[in-house]
C-alpha positions in Angstrom: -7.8 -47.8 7.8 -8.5 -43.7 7.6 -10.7 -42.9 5.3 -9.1 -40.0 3.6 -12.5 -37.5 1.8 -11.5 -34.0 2.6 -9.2 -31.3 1.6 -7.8 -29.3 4.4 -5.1 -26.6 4.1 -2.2 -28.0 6.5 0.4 -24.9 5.6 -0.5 -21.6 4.6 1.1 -17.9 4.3 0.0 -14.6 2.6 1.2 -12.8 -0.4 2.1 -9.7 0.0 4.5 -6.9 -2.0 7.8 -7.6 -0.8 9.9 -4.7 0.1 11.2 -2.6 -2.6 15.2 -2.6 -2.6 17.8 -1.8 -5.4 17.7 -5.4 -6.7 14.2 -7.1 -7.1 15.0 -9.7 -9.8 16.7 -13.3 -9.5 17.8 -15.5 -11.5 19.0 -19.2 -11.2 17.5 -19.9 -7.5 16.3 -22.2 -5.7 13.9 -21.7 -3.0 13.2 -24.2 0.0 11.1 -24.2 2.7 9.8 -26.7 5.6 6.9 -27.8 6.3 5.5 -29.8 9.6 2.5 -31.7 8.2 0.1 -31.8 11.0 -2.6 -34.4 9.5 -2.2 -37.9 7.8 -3.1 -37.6 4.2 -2.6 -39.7 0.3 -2.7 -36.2 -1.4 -1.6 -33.2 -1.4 -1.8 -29.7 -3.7 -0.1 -26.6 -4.1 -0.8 -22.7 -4.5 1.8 -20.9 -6.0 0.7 -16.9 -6.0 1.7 -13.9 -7.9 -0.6 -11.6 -6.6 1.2 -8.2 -6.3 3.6 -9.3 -9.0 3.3 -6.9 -12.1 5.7 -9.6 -14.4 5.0 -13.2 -15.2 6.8 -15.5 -13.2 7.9 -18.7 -14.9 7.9 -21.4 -12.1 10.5 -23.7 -13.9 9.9 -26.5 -11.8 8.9 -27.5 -8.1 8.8 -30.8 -6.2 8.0 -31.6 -2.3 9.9 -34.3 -0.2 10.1 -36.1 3.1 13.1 -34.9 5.2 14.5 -38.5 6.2 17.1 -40.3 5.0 15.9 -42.1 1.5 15.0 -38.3 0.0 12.5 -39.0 -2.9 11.4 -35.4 -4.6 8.2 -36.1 -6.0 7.3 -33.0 -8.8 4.5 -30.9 -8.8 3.2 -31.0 -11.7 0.4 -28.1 -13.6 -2.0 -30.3 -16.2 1.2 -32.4 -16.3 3.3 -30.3 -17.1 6.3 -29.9 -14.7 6.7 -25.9 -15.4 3.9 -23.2 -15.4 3.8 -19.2 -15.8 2.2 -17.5 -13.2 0.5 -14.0 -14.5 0.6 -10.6 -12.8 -2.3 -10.7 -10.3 -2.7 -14.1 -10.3 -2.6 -17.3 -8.6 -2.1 -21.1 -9.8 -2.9 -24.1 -8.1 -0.8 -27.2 -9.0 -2.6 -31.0 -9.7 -3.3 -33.5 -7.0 -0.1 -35.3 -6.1 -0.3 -38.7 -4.5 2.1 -38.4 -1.5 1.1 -40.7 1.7 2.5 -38.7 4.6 1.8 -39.5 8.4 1.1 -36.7 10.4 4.0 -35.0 12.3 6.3 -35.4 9.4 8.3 -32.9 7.9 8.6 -32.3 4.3 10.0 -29.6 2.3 8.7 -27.6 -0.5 11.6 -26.4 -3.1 10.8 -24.4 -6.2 13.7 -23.1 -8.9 13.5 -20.3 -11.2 16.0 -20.5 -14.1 14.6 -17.2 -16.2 15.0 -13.9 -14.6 12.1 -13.5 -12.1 10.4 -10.2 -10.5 10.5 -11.2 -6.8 7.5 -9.1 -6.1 5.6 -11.6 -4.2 5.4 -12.9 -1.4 6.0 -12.1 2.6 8.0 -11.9 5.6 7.6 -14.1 8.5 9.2 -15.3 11.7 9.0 -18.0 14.4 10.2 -21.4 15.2 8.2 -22.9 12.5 9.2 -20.4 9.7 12.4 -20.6 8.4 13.4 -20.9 5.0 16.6 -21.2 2.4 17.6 -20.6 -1.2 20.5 -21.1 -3.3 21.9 -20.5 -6.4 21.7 -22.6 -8.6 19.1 -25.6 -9.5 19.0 -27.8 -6.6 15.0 -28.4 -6.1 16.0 -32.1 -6.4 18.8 -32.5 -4.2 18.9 -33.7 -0.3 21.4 -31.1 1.2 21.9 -27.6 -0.6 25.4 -26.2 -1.2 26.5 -24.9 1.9 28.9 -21.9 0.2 26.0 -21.0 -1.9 22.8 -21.4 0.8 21.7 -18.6 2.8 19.0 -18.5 5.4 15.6 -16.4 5.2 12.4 -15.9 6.6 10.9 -13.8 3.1 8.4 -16.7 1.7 7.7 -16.0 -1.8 5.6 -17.2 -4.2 4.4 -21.0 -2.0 0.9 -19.5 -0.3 -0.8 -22.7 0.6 -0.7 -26.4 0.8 -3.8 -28.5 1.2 -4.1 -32.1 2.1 -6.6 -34.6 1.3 -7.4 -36.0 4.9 -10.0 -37.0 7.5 -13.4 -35.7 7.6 -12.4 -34.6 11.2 -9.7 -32.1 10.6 -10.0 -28.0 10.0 -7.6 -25.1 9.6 -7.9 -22.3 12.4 -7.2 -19.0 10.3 -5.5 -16.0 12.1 -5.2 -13.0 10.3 -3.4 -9.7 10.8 -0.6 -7.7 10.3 3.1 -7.7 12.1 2.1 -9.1 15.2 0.7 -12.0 13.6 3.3 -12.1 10.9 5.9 -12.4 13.4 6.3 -15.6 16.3 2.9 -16.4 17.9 0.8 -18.6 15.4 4.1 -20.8 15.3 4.0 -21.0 19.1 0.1 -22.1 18.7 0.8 -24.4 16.5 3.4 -25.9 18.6 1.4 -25.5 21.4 -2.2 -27.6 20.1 0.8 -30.5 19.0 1.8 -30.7 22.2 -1.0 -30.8 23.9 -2.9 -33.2 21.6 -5.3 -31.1 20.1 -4.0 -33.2 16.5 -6.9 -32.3 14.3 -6.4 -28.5 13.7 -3.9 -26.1 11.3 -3.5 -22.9 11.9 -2.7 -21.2 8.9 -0.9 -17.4 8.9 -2.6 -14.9 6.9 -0.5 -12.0 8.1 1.4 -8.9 6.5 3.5 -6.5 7.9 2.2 -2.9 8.2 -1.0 -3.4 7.1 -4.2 -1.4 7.8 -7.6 -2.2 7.6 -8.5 0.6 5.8 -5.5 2.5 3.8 -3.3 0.9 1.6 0.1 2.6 0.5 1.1 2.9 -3.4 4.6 4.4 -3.0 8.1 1.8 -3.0 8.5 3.1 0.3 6.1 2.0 1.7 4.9 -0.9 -0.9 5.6 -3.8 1.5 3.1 -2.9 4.3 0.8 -4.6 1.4 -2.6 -4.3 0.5 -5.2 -2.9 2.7 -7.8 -5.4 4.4 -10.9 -4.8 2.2 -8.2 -6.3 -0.4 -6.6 -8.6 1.5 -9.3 -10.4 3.1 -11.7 -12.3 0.6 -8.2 -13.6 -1.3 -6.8 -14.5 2.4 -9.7 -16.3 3.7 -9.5 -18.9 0.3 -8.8 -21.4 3.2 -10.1 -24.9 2.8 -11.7 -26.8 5.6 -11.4 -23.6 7.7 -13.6 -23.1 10.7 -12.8 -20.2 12.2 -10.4 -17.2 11.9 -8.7 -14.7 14.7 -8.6 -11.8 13.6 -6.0 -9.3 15.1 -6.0 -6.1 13.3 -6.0 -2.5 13.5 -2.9 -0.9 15.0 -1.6 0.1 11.9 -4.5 2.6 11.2 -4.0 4.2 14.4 -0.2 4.7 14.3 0.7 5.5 10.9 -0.6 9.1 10.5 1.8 11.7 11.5 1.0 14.5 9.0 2.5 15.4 5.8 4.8 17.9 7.4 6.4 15.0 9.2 6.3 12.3 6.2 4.4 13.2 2.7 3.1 9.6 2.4 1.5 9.8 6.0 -1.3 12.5 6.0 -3.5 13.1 9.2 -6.4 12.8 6.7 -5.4 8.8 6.6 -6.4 8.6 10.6 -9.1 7.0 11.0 -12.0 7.2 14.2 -12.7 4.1 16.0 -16.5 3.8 14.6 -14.4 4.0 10.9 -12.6 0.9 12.3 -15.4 -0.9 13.6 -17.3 0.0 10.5 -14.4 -1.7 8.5 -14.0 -4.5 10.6 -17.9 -5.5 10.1 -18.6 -4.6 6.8 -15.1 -5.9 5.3 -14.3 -8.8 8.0 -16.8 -10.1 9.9 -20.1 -10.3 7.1 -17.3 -12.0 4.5 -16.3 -14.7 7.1 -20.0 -15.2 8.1 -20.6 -16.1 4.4 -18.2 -18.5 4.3 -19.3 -20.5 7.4 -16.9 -19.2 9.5 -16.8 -18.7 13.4 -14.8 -14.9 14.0 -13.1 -14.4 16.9 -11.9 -11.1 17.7 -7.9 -10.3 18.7 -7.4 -7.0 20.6 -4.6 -4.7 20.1 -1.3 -5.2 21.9 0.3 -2.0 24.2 1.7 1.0 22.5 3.2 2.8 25.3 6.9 4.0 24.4 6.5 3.6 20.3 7.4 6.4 18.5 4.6 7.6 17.7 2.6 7.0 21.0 0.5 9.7 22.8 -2.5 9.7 24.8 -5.2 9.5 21.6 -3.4 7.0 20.1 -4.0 5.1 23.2 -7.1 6.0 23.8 -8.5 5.1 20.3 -6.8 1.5 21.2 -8.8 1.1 24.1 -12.2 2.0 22.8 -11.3 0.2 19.9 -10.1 -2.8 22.3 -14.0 -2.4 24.2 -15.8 -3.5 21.6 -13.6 -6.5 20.3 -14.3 -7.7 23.6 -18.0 -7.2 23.0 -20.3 -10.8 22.3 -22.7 -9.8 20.2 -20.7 -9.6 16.6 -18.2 -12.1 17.3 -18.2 -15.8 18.6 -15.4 -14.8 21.0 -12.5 -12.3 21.9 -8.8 -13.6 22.7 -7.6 -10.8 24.8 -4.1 -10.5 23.6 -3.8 -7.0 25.2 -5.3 -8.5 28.6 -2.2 -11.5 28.4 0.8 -9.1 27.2 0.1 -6.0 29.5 1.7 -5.1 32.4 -0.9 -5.0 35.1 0.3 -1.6 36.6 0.6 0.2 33.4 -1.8 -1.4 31.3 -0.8 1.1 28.2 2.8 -1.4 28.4 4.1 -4.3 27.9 5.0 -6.1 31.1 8.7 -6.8 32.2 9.8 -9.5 29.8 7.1 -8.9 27.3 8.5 -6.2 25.2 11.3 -7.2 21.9 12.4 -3.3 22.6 10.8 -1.4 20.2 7.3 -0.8 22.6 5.2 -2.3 19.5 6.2 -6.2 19.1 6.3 -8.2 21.3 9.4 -10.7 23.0 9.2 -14.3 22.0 8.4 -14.8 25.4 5.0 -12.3 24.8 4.6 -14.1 21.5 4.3 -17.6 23.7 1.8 -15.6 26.2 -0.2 -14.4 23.1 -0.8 -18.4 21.9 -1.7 -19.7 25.5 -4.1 -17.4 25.5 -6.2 -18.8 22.5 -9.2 -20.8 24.2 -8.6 -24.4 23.7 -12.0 -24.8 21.8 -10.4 -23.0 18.9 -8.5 -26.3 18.8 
């Protein structure tokens, strides 16, 4: 029999501001999402977060469940208590829950909000693995959800983490980032060390759309590119049983600028130089993971050529910034994500097949190329 000692996150997101549209409150919803379990465990535990929220949010109740035929909601429960209020800034973890679950079982995760609720945190993600509901309504507790009044979605709010209490032998793989990593390829990697056996690993997604290592926008318009990384990081890497994190970040601080003549919020002043980068990414990344006991692994930045704001010292920041991420002596390794997406003729590209079309994200197929390329001792 497994002897079951230590708590490992299985499932994990960021929180981020979510984008700021004409409506930002709901009421009467029900949130699901679905989980792959990738470990055997008897427990499990919850973080709810309300980071960038600036209201309480009254979680009225929340319950996990195996997807299989005899559905059995189990609650989640706060010192007992079925319901909690989550404060502006904050973040709540739920009790232990015994829940025996095998690994490679799906489950789902459903919270419902009765009160009116600011919907001001949480984050958008995509891939294979990522794809949430809600409904109106209160139907946390029920095995199908109304079809007439269900709709899809890939915005994740509020759930940030779910850890299991599992064998000693397990760990979480960390990759954090910005779009590129908030978008298909730590699905695919996750996918990929399942299918190839490598059982005893999660990865968990710390990623936010927009994000810079070392700006941060306060403005609505911009709101949802979310916290910059001096912020984000420390709160991210709350990971338990993590061993490592990829980290895959920096684009964002080299194309945003375009000067206040062409966009107020974007100033020239907000561009920083490649030793501002690296200086960021050690003092704000690398010494904070090497406190924890984590190995760092460096990502590099993906082609450029074609997106709107692309020119030649854009680029060439990239690459110098791409030179030292592949250097040993700060990290314990460099996944060369530009090296496995590029087109080998016109390295400043995507290759044929690689590029979703706007010369900044890549395809699905890219996304794919960008998870194979993760060494297998990561896993």
């Amino acid at each position: 029999m497994n002897e079951y000692t230590k708590w490992v996150a299985c499932w994990g997101n960021a929180t981020s501001i979510t984008d700021r549209k004409e409506c930002v409150y709901s009421k009467d919803i029900t949130l699901r999402y679905p989980v792959r379990i990738v470990f055997s465990g008897s427990k499990l535990r919850f973080r709810f977060s309300n980071l960038t929220g600036t209201e309480n949010v009254t979680l009225t109740k929340a319950c996990v469940a195996k997807v299989c035929e005899q559905y059995a909601p189990v609650p989640i429960t706060f010192d007992g208590c079925r319901s909690v209020v989550i404060a502006p800034g904050k973040e709540v973890e739920s009790d232990e829950i015994a829940f025996d679950v095998v690994a490679g079982e799906q489950v789902e995760v459903s919270m419902y909000f009765a009160e009116c609720t600011q919907m001001n945190a949480g984050t958008l993600i995509t891939g294979p693995l990522s794809r949430g509901k809600y409904s109106y309504g209160d139907y946390a507790e029920a095995q199908t959800l109304p079809l007439d009044l269900t709709r899809n979605t890939n915005w994740f709010y509020f759930l940030n983490t779910i850890d299991i209490l599992t064998e000693e032998k397990n760990h979480a793989l960390v990759c954090f980032g910005d779009s590129i990593t908030a978008q298909s390829w730590p699905d695919y990697l996750s996918i990929r060390a399942w299918e190839s056996g490598h059982r005893d690993v999660a990865i968990i997604r710390r990623a936010v759309s927009g994000t810079r290592i070392l700006r941060q926008y306060d403005c609505i318009t911009y709101a949802a590119y979310g916290l910059k990384g001096e912020t984000r990081f420390p709160i991210e890497l709350n990971v338990a049983g993590a061993s490592a994190v990829i980290i895959q970040h920096g684009i964002n601080d080299i194309i945003h600028p375009v000067g206040t003549d062409v966009n107020v919020f974007r100033p020239w002043s907000d561009l920083p130089t490649v030793d501002d980068m690296i200086r960021g990414t050690e003092e704000l990344y690398i010494s904070h993971a090497r406190k924890l006991g984590l190995k760092v692994w460096s990502g590099t930045l993906l082609p450029i050529f074609g997106w709107r704001t692309y020119n030649e010292m854009r680029d060439e920041m990239r690459n110098k910034f791409n030179e030292w991420l592949r250097t040993p002596d700060k990290f314990d390794g460099c996944i060369d994500f530009d090296l496995a997406v590029c087109d080998p003729n016109h390295p400043a590209a995507f290759a044929p097949g690689f590029d979703s079309g706007d010369h900044l994200h890549p395809s699905e197929a890219a996304y794919e190329a960008m998870a194979n390329a993760v060494p297998d001792e990561l896993l």
